[in-house]
Biopython code that builds the backbone (N, CA, C, O; Angstrom):
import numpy as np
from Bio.PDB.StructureBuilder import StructureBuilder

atoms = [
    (1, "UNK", "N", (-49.361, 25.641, 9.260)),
    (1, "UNK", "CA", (-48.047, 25.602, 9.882)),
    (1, "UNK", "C", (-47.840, 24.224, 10.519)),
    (1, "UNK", "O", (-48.661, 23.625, 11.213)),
    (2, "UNK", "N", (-46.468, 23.771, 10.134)),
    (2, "UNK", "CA", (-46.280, 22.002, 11.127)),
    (2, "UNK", "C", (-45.942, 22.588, 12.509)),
    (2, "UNK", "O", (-45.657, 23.723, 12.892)),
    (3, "UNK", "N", (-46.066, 21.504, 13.062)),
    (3, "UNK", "CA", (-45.608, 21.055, 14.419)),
    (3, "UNK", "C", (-44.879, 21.282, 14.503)),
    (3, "UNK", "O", (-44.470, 21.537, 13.370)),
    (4, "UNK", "N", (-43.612, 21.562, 15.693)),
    (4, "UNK", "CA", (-42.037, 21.912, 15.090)),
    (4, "UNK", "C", (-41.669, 20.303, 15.643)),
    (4, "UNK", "O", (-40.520, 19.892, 15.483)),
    (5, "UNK", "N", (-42.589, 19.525, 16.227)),
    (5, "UNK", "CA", (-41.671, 17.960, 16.489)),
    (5, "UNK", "C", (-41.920, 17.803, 15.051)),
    (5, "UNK", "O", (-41.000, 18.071, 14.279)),
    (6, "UNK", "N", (-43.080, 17.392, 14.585)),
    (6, "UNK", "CA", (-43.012, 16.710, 13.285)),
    (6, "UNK", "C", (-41.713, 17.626, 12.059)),
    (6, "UNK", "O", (-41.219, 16.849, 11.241)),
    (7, "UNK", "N", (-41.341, 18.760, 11.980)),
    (7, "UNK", "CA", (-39.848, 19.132, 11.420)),
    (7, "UNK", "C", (-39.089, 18.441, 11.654)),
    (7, "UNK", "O", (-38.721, 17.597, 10.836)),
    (8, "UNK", "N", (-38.585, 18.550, 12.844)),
    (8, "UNK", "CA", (-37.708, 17.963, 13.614)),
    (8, "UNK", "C", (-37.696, 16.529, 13.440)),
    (8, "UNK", "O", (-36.583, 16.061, 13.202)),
    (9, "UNK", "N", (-38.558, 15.804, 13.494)),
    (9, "UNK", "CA", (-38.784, 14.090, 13.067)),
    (9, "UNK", "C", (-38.346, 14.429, 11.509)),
    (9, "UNK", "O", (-37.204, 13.986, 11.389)),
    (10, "UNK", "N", (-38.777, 15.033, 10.259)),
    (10, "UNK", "CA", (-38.151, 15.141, 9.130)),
    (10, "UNK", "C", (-37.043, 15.795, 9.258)),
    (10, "UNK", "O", (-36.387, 14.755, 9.319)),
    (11, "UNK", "N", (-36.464, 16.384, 9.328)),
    (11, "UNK", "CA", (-35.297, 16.767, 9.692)),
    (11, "UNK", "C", (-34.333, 15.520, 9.935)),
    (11, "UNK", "O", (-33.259, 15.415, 9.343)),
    (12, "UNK", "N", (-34.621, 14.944, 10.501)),
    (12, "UNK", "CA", (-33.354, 13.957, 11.322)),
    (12, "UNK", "C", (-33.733, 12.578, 10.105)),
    (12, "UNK", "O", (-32.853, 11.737, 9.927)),
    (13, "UNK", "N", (-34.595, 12.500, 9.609)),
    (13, "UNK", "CA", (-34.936, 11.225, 8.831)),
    (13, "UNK", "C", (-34.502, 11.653, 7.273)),
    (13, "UNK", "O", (-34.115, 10.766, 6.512)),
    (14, "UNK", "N", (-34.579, 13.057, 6.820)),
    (14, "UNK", "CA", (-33.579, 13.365, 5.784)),
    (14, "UNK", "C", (-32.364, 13.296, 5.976)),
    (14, "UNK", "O", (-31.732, 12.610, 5.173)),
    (15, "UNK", "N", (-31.450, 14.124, 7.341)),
    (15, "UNK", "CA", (-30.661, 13.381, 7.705)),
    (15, "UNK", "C", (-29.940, 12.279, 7.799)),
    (15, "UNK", "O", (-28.737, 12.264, 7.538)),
    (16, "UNK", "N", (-30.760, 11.018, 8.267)),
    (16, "UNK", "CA", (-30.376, 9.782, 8.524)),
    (16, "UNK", "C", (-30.307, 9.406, 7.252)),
    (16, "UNK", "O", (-29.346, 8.653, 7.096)),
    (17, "UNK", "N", (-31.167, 9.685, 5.842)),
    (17, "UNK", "CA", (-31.284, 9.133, 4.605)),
    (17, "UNK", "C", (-30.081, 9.246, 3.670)),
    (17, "UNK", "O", (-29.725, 8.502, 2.756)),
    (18, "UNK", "N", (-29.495, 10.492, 4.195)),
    (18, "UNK", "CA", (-28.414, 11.301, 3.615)),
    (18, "UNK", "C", (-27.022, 10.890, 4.042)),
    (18, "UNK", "O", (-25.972, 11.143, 3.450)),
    (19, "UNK", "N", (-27.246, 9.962, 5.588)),
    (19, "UNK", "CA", (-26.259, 9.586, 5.730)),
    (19, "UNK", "C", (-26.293, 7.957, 5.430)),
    (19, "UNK", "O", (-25.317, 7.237, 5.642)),
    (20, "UNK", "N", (-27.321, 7.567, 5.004)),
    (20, "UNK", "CA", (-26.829, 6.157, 4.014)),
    (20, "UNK", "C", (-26.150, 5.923, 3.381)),
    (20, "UNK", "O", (-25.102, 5.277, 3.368)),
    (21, "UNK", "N", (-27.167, 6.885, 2.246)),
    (21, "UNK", "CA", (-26.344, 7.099, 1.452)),
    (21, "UNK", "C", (-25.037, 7.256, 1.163)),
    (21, "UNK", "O", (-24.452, 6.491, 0.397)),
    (22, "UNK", "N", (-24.350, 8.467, 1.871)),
    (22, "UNK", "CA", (-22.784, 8.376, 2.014)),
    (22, "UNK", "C", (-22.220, 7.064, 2.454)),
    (22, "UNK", "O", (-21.179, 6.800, 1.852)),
    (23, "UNK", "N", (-22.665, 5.993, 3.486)),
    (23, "UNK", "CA", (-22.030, 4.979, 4.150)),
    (23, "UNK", "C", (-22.352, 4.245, 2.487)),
    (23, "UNK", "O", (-21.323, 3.942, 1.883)),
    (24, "UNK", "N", (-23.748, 3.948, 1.722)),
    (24, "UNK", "CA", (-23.357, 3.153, 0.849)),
    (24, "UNK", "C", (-22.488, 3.784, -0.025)),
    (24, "UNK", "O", (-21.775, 2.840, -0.365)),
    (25, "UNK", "N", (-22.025, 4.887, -0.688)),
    (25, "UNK", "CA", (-21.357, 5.485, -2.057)),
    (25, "UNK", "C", (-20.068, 4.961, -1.317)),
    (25, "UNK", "O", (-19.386, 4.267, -2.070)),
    (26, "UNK", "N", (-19.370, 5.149, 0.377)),
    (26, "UNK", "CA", (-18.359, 4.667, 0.594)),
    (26, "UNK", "C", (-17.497, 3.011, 0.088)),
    (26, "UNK", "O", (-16.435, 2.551, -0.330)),
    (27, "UNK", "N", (-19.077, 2.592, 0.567)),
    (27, "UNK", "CA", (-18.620, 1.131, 0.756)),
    (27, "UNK", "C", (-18.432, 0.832, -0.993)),
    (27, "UNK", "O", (-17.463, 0.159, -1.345)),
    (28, "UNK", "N", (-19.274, 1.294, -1.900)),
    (28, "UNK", "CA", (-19.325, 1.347, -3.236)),
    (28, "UNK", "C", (-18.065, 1.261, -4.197)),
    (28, "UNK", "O", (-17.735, 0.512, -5.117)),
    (29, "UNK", "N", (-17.312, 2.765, -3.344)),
    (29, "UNK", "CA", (-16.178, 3.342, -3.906)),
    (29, "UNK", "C", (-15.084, 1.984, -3.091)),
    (29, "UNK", "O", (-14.611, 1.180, -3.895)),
    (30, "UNK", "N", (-14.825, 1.830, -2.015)),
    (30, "UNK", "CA", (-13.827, 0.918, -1.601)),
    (30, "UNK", "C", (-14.072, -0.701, -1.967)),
    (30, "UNK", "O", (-13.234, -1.430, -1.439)),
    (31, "UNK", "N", (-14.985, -1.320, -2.706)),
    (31, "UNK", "CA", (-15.060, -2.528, -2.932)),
    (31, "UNK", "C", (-14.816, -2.423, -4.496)),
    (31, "UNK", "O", (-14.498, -3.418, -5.147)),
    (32, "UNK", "N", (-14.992, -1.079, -5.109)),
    (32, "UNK", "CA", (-14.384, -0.837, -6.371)),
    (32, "UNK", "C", (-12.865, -0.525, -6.634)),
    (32, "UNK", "O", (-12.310, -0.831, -7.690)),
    (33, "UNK", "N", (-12.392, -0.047, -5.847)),
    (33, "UNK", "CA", (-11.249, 0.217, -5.485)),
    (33, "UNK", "C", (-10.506, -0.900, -5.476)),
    (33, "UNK", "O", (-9.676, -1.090, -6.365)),
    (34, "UNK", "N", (-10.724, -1.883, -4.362)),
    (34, "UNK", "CA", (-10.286, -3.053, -4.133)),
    (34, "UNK", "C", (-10.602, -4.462, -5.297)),
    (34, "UNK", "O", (-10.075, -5.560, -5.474)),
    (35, "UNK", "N", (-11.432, -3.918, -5.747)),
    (35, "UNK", "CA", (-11.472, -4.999, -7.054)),
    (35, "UNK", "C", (-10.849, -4.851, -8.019)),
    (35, "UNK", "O", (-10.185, -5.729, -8.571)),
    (36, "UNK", "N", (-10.980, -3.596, -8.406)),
    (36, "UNK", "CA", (-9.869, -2.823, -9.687)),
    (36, "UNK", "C", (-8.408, -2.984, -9.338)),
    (36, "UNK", "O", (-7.581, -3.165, -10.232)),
    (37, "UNK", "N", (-8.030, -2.917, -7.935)),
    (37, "UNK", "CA", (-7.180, -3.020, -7.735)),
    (37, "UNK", "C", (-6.649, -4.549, -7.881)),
    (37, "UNK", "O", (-5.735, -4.707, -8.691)),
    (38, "UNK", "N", (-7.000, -5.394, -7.366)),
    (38, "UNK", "CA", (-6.691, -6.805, -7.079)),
    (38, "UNK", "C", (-6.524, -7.351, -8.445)),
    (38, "UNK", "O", (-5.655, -8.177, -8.725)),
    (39, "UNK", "N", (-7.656, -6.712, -9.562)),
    (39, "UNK", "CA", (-7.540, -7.661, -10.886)),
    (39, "UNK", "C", (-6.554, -6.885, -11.660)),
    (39, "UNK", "O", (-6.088, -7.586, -12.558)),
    (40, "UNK", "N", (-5.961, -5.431, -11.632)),
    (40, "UNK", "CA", (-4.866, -5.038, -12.551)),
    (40, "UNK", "C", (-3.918, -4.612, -11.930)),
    (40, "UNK", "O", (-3.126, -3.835, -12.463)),
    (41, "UNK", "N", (-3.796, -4.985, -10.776)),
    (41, "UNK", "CA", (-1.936, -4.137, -10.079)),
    (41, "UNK", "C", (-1.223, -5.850, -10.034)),
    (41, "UNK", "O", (-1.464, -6.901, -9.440)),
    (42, "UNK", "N", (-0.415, -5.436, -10.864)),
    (42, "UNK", "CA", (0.579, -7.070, -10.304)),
    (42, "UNK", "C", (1.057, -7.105, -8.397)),
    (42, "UNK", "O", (1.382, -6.083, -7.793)),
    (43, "UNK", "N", (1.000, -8.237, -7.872)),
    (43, "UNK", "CA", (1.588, -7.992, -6.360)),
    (43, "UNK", "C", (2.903, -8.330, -6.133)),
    (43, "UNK", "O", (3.297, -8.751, -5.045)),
    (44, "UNK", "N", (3.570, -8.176, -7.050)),
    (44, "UNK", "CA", (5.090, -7.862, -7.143)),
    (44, "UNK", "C", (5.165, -6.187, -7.566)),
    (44, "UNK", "O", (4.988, -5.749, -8.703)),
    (45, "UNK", "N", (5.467, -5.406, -6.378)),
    (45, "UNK", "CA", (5.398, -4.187, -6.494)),
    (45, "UNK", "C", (7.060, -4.032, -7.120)),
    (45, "UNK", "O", (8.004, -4.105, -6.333)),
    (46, "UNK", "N", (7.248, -3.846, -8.380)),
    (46, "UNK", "CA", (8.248, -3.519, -9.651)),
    (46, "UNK", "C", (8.461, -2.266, -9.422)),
    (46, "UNK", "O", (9.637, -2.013, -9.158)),
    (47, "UNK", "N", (7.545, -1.143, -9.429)),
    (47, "UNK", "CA", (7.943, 0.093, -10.049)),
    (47, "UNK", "C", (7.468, 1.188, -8.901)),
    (47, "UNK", "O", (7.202, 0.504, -7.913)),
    (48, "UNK", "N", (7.347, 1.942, -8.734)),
    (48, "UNK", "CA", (6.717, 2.902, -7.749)),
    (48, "UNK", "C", (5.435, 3.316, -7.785)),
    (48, "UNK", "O", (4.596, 3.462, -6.896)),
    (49, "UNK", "N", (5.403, 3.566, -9.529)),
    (49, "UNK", "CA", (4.192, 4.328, -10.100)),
    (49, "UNK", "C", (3.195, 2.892, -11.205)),
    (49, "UNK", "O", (3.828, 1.965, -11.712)),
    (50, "UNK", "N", (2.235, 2.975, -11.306)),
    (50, "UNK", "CA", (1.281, 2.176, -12.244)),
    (50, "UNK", "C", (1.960, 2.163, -13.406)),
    (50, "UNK", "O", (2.336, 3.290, -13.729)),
    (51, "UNK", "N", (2.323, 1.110, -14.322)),
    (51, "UNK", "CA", (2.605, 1.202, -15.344)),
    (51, "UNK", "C", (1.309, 1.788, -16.533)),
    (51, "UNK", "O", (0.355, 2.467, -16.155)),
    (52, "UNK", "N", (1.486, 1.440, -17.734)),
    (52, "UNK", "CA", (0.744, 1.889, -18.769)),
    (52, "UNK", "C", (-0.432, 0.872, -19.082)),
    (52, "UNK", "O", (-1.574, 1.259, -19.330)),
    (53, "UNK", "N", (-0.113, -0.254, -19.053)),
    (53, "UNK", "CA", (-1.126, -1.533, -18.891)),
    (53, "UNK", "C", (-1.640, -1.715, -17.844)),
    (53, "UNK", "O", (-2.381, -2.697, -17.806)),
    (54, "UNK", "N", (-1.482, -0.809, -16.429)),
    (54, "UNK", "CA", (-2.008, -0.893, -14.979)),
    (54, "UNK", "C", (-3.025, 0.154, -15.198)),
    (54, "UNK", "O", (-4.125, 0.218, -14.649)),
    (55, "UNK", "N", (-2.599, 0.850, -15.942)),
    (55, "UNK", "CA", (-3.637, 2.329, -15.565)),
    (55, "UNK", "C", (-4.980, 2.361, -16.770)),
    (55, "UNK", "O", (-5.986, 3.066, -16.685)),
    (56, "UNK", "N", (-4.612, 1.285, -17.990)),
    (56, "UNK", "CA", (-5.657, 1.233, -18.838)),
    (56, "UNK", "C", (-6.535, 0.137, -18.343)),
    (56, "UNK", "O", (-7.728, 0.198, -18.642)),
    (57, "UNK", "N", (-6.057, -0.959, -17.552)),
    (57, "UNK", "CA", (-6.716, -1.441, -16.940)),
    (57, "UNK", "C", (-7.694, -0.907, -15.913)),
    (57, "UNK", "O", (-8.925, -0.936, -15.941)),
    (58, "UNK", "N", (-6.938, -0.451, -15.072)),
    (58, "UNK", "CA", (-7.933, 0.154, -13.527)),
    (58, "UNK", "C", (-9.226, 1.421, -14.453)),
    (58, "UNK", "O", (-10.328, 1.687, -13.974)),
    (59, "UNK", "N", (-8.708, 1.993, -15.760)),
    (59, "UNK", "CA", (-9.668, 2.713, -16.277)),
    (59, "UNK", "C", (-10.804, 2.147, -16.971)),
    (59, "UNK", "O", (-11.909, 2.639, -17.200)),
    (60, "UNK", "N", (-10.282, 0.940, -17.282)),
    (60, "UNK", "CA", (-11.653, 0.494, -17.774)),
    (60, "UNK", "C", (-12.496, -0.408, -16.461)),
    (60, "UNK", "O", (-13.727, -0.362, -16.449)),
    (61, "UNK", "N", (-12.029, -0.910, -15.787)),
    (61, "UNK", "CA", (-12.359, -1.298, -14.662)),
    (61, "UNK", "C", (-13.738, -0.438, -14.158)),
    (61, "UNK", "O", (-14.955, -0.463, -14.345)),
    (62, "UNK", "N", (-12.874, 0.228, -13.503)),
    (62, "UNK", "CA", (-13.666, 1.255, -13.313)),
    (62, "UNK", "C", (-14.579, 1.862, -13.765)),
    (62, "UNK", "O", (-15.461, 2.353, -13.060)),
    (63, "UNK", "N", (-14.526, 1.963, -15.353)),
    (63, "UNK", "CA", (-15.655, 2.655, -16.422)),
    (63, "UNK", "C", (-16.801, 1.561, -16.152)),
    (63, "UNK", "O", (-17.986, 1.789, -15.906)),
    (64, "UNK", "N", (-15.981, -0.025, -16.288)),
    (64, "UNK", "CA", (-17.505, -1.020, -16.482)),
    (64, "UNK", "C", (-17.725, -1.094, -14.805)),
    (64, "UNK", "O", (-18.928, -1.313, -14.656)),
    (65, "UNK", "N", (-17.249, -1.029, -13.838)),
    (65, "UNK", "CA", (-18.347, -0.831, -12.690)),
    (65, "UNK", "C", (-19.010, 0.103, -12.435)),
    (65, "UNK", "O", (-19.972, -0.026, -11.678)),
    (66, "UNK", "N", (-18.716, 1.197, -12.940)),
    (66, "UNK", "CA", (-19.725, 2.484, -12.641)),
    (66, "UNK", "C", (-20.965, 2.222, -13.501)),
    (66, "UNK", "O", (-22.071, 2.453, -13.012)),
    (67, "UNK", "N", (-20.815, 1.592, -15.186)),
    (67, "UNK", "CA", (-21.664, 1.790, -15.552)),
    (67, "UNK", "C", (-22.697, 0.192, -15.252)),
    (67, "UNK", "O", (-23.843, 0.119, -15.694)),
    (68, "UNK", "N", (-21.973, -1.106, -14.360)),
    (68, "UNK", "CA", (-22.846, -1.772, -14.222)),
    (68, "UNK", "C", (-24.217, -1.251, -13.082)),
    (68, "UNK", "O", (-25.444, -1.179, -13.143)),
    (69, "UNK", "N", (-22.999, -0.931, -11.945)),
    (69, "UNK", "CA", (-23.871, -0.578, -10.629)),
    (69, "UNK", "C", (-24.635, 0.739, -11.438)),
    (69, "UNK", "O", (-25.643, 0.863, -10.743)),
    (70, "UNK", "N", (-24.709, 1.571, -12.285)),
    (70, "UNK", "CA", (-25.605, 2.096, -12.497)),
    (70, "UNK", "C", (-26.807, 1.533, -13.291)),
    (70, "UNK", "O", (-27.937, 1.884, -12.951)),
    (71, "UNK", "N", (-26.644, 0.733, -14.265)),
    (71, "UNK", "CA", (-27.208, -0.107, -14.533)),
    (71, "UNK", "C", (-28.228, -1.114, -14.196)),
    (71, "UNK", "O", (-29.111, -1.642, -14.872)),
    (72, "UNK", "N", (-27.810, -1.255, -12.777)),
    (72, "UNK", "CA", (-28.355, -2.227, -11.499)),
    (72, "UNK", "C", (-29.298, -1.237, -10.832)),
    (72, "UNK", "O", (-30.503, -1.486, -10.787)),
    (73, "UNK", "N", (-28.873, -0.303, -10.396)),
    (73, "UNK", "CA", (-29.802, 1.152, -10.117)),
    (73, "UNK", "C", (-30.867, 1.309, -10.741)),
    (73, "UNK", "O", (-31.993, 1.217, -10.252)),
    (74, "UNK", "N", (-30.617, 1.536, -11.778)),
    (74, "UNK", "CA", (-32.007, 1.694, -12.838)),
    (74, "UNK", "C", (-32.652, 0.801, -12.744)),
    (74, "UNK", "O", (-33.801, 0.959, -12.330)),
    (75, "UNK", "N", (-32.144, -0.595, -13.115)),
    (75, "UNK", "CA", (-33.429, -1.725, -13.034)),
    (75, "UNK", "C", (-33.793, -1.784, -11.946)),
    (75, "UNK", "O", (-35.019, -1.886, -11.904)),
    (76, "UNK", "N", (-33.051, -1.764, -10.439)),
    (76, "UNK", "CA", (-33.892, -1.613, -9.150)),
    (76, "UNK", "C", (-34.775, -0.337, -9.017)),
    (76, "UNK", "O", (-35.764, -0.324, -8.284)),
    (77, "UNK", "N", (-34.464, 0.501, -9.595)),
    (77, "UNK", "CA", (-35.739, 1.849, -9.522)),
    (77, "UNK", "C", (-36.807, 1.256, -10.780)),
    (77, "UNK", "O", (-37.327, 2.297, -11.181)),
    (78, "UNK", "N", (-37.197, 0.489, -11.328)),
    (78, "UNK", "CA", (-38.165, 0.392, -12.452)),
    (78, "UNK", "C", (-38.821, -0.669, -12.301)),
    (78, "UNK", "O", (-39.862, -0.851, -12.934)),
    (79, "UNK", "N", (-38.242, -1.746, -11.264)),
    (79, "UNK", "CA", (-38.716, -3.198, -10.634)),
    (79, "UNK", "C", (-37.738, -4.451, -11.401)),
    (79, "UNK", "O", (-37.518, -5.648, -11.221)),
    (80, "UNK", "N", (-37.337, -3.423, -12.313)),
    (80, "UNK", "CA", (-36.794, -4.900, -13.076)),
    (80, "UNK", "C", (-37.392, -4.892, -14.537)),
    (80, "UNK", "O", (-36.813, -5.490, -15.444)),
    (81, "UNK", "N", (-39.021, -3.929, -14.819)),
    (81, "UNK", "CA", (-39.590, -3.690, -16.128)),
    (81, "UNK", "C", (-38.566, -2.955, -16.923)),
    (81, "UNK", "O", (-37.644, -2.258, -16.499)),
    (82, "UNK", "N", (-38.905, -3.246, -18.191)),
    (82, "UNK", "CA", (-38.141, -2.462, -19.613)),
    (82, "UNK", "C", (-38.954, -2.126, -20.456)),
    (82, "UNK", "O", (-38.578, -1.574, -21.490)),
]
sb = StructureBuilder()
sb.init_structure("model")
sb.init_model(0)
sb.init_chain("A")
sb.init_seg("    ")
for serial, (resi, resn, name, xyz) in enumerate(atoms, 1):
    if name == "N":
        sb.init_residue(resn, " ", resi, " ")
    sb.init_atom(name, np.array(xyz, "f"), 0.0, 1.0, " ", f" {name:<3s}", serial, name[0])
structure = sb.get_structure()
């Protein structure tokens, strides 16, 4: 049987791990956001809604940062070996 401090010390350090995480997936999602955004919304706001060349843009955008930063993931979990 543990200690109930030593729980309690895991407890709060899964915790704390769990809330990195969320602060990084945030910061992740809003610097993607803001990049996708900046390179395909014209800043002459024309129309209300995204046009058709705004929205195939921000989709591929988006497709190649998810799959770089995952990309980047993997080689940081493997050292960088292939």
């Amino acid at each position: 049987m543990e200690c109930p401090l030593l729980v309690s010390i895991k407890i709060r350090q899964i915790f704390g791990m769990a809330e990195k995480e969320m602060e990084y997936r945030v910061e992740l999602f809003n610097k993607m956001t803001q990049s996708c955004f900046n390179k395909c919304v014209d800043n002459k706001y024309k129309e209300s809604e995204l046009n058709m060349g705004e929205n195939t843009c921000i989709d591929r955008c988006v497709s190649k940062y998810w799959h770089v930063t995952n990309l980047i993931g993997q080689l940081l979990g493997t050292g960088g070996k292939q």
